[in-house]
N, C-alpha and C positions, 0 to 999 in steps of 0.2 A: 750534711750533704746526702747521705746515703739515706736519711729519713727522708728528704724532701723525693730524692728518685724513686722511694719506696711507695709513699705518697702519691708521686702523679703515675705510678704504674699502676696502683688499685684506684685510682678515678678513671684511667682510661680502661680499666677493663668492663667497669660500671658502668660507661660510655658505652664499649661494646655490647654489653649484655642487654642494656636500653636498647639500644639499636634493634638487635634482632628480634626482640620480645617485639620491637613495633612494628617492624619487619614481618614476623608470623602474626600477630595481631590482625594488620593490615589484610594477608593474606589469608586468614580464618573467613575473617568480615564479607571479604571478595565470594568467594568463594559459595558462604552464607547466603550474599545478595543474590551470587548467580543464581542460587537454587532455588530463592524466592521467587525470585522474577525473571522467568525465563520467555524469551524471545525468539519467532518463529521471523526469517526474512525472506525477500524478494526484491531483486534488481531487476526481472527480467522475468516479469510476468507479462500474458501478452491480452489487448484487450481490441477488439473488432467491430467496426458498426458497421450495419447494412440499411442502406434508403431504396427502399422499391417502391417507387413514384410508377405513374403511367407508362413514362417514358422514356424512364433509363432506372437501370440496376446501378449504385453507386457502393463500393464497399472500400473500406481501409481499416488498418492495423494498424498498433504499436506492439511492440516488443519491450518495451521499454518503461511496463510499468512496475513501480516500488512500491512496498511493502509492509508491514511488520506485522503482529499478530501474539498479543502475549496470550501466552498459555493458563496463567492465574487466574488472570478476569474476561480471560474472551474478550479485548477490547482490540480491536483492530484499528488501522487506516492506512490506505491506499491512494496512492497520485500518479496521474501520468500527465506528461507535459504535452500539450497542442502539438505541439512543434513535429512532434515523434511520429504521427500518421503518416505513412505511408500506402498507397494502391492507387486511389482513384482511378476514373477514366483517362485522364488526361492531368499534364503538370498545370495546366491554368485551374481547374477543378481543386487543386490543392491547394492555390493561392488562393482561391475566393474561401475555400474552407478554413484558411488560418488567418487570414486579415481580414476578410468583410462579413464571415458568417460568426466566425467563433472569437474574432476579434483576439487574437494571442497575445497581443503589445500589449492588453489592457488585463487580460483575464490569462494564464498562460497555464494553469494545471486546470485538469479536472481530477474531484478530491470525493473521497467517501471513506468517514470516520465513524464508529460506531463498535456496536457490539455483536457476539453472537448469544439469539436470545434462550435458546436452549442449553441446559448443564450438561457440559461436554467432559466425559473424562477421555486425556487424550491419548494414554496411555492403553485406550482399547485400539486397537487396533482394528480396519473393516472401514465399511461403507455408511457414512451417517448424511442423511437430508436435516440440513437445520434451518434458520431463517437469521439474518443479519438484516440489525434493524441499524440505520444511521443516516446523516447527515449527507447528502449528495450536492456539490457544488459544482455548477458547472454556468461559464461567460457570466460570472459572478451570482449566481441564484444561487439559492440553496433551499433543497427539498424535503422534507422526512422521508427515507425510503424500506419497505421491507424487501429485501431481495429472498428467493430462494435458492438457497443454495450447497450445493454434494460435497459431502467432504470426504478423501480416501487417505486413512490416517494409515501412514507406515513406520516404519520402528523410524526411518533418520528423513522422514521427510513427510507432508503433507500437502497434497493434489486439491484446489478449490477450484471447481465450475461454476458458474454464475450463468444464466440467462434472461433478460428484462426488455420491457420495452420502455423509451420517453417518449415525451412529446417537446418537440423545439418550442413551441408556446409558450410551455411552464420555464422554462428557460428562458424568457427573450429573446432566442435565435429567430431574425429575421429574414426570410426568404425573399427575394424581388417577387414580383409576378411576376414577370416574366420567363422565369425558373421555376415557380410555383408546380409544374404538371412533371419537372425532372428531378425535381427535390421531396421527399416524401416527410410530412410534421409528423410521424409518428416512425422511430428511428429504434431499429433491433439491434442490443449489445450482449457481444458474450466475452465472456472473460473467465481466462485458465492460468492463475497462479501454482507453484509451486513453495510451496515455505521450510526453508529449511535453519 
């Protein structure tokens, strides 16, 4: 009897000892990955377009664009949902802009995935102009894009400005004529992430 209790006390210590080796194991690994592959975020980046047609200035915002940005390979991507504009002139201006211009039910983010083409090390700290070359989808198109764009690396955060223009065309966003002299085909976007 006293062997058998002897017994299952050094298998259950064996058990414990397993345990925690897989326990620290697990958390070596963790730790390891974090360092490999580090990730820069954003919930709450914000991105603005302006139409200046003949006859009216039209501008709106989101606030609500997300993020990511790994630090390893420089490979990004970014979405903001339709839905999320806010400004316009007026609330019917916002309706024709999410259901009959940009079609949301059918197309509902605009996306841009890619890289940054310059070798960034990020750990310098300061002012760098680089170029992000990638993927722009937007009421289901999707474009090659090179954007330019500022980067202000700081020890627990990074600041990215963007400025560009489109064309609704390359898109298939179609305008009536009728709104053709208030709606302008060539549309100014800027966007200020913050990544932390």
């Amino acid at each position: 009897m006293y062997k058998l209790i002897s017994i299952y006390f050094f298998q259950l210590f064996k058990l414990k000892r397993t345990i925690v080796i897989a326990v620290f194991l697990f958390a070596f690994v963790d730790v390891i990955f974090a360092q490999t592959n580090q990730y820069l975020k954003t919930s709450s980046g914000m991105v603005e377009f302006v139409s200046d047609a003949p006859l009216e200035l039209i501008s709106a915002k989101s606030e609500r664009l997300n993020g990511i940005l790994s630090v390893n390979n420089s490979e990004f991507a970014f979405e903001v949902a339709i839905t999320s504009f806010v400004g316009f002139n007026s609330p019917l201006q916002n309706e024709h802009f999410i259901e009959n211009y940009m079609e949301a039910d059918q197309f509902p983010t605009a996306v841009f995935s890619g890289s940054i083409i310059e070798i960034i090390d990020f750990e310098m700290m300061g002012l760098l102009k680089v170029r992000a070359k990638g993927k722009f989808n937007i009421h289901g198109v999707e474009q090659m894009m090179i954007l330019d764009v500022i980067l202000n690396i700081k020890e627990d955060i990074i600041i990215a400005d963007s400025e560009f223009d489109i064309l609704l065309e390359d898109y298939k966003i179609k305008i009536p004529k009728i709104v053709n002299k208030k709606i302008a085909n060539l549309i100014h976007i800027t966007v200020h992430v913050e990544l932390k």
